[in-house]
NUBA-711661 format. One record per residue (C-alpha): x, y, z; residue in three letters. Coordinates in steps of 0.05 Angstrom, whole numbers, plus 32768, in hexadecimal, padded with zeros to 4 digits. Example, Ala and Ser with C-alpha at 12.3 -4.5 7.8 and 13.67 -1.06 7.14 Angstrom:
BEGIN
((80F6; 7FA6; 809C); "ala")
((8111; 7FEB; 808F); "ser")
! end
This chain:
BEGIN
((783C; 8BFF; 8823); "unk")
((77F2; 8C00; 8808); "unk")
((77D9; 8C46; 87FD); "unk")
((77A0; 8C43; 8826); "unk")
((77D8; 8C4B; 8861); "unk")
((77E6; 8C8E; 884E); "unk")
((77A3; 8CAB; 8863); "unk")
((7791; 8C97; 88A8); "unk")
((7763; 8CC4; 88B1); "unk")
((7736; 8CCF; 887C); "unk")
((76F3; 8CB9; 8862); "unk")
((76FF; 8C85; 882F); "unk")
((76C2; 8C72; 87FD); "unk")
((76B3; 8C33; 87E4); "unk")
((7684; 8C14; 87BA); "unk")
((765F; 8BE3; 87EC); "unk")
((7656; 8BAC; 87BD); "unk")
((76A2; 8BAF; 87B2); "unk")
((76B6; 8BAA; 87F4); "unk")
((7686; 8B72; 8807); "unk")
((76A3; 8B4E; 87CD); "unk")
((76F0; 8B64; 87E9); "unk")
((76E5; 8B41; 882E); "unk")
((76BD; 8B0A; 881E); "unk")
((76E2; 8AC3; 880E); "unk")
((76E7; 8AC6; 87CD); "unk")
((7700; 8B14; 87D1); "unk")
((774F; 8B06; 87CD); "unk")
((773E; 8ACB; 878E); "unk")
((7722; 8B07; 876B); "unk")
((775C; 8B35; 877B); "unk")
((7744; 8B5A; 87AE); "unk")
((7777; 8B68; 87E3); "unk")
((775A; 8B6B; 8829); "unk")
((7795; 8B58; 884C); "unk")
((77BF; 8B93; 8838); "unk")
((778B; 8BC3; 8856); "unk")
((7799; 8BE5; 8895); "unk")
((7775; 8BD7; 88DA); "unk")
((7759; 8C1C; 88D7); "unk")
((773D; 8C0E; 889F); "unk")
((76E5; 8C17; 88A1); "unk")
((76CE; 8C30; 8863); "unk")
((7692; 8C56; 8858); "unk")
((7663; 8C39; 8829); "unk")
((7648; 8C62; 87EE); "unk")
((75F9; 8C68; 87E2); "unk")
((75EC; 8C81; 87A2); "unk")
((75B1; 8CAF; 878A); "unk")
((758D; 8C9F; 8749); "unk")
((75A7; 8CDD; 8724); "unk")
((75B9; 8CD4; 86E3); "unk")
((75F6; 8CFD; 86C8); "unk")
((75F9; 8CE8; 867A); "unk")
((75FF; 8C9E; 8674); "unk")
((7606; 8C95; 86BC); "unk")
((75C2; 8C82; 86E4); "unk")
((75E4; 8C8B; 872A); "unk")
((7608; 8CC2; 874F); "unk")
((7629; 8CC6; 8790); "unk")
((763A; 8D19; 87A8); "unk")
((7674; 8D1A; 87CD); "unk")
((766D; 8D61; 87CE); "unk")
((7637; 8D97; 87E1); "unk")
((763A; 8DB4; 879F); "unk")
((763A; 8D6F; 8775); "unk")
((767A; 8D82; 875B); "unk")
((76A5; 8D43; 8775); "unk")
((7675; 8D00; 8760); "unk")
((7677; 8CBD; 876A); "unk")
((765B; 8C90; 8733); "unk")
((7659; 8C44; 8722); "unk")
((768B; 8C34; 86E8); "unk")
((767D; 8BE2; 86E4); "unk")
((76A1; 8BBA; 86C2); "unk")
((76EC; 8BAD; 86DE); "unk")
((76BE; 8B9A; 8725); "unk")
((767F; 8B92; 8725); "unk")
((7677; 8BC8; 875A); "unk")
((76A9; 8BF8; 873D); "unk")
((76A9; 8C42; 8743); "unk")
((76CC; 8C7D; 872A); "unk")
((76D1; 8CCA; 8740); "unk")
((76AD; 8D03; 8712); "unk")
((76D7; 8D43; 871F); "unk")
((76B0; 8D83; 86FC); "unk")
((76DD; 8DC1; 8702); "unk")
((76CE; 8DFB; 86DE); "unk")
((76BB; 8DE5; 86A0); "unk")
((76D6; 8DA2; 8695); "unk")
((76CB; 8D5B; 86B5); "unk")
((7702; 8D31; 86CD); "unk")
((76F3; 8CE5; 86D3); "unk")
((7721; 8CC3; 870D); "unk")
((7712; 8C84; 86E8); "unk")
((7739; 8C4A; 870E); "unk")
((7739; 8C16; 86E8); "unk")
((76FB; 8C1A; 86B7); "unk")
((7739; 8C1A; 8681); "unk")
((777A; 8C18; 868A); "unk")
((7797; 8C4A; 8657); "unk")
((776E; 8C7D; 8637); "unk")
((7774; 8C5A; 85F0); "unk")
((7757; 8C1D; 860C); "unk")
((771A; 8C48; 8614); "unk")
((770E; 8C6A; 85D4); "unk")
((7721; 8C24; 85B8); "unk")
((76ED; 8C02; 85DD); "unk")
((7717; 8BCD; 8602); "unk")
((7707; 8BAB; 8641); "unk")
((7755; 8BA4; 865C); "unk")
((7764; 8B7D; 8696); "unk")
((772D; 8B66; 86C5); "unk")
((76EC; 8B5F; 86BA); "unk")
((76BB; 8B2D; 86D1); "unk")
((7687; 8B46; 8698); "unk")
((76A3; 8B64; 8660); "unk")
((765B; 8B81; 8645); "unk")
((7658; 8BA4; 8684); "unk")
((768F; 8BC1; 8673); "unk")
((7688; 8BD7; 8632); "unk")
((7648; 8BFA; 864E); "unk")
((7673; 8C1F; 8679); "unk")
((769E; 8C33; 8647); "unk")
((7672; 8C50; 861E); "unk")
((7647; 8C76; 8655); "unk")
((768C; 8C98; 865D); "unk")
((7696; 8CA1; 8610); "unk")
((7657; 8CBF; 8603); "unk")
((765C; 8CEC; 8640); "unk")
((769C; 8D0B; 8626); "unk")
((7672; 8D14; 85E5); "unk")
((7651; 8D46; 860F); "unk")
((7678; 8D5B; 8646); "unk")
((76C5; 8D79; 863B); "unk")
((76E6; 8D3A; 865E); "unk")
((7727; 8D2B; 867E); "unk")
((7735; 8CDB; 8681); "unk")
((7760; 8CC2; 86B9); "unk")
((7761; 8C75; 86C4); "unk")
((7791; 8C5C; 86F1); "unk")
((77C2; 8C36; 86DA); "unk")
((77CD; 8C65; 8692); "unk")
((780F; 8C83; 8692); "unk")
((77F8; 8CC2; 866B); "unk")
((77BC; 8CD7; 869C); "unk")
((77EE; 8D02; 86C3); "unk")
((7801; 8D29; 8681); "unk")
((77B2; 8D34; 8671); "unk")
((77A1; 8D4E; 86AF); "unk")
((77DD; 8D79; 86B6); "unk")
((77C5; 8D9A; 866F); "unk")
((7779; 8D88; 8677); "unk")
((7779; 8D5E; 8637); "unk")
((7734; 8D50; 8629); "unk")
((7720; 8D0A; 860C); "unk")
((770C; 8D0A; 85C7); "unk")
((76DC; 8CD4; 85B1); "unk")
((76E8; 8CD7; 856C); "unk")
! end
């Protein structure tokens, strides 16, 4: 069962560039999986404020107090975005798939998808050089350790 099933009814976010890209023909040829969303399904589109926060030009609040962000991480999608977390006084990146294991990161590699890989080095970086600044907490996606670093707020160290 996709996971989007398990929350009926809630306001989902979504990059609208994305999910253009998702339901147009060639969506599903460049993995996009339309068909496994539910009926329910009507996203709302993010609209981003020029804000910059470090490297990143763009914000989106998703709360009041700008303590839950949206911002564009490019480079796995063209369109894609991650969540900035700031509690107390660390950051915590919800990064999807801008790498897929933290090492990947500090080692500059552009795993898996990614229709332009200088894009995504640029991301990479922006989120590098932020953590040179800002106490940061990585957690892609698909790395098997991000559990453990949130659980002990393991900061990234960029070397």
């Amino acid at each position: 069962m996709p996971a989007l099933a398990h929350f009926p009814n809630s306001e989902i976010l979504v990059s609208e560039e994305d999910y253009r890209t998702a339901r147009s023909f060639r969506g599903p040829l460049a993995g996009y999986l339309p068909q496994h969303w539910p009926s329910w399904f009507t996203p709302t589109s993010i609209r981003f404020e020029k804000a910059s926060l470090g490297g990143f030009k763009y914000t989106y609040p998703v709360t009041a107090a700008g303590d839950v962000m949206v911002i564009p991480t490019p480079g796995h999608t063209a369109a894609h975005v991650s969540v900035l977390v700031r509690h107390e006084d660390c950051y915590y990146l919800l990064a999807g798939d801008t790498s897929y294991t933290e090492r990947a990161l500090i080692g500059r590699k552009v795993d898996g998808i990614s229709p332009n890989v200088q894009v995504a080095l640029r991301t990479i970086d922006n989120i590098l050089d932020f953590a040179k600044n800002n106490p940061l907490v990585y957690l892609p996606t698909h790395d098997p350790q991000s559990a453990a670093r949130l659980k002990e707020r393991q900061t990234l160290v960029t070397g």
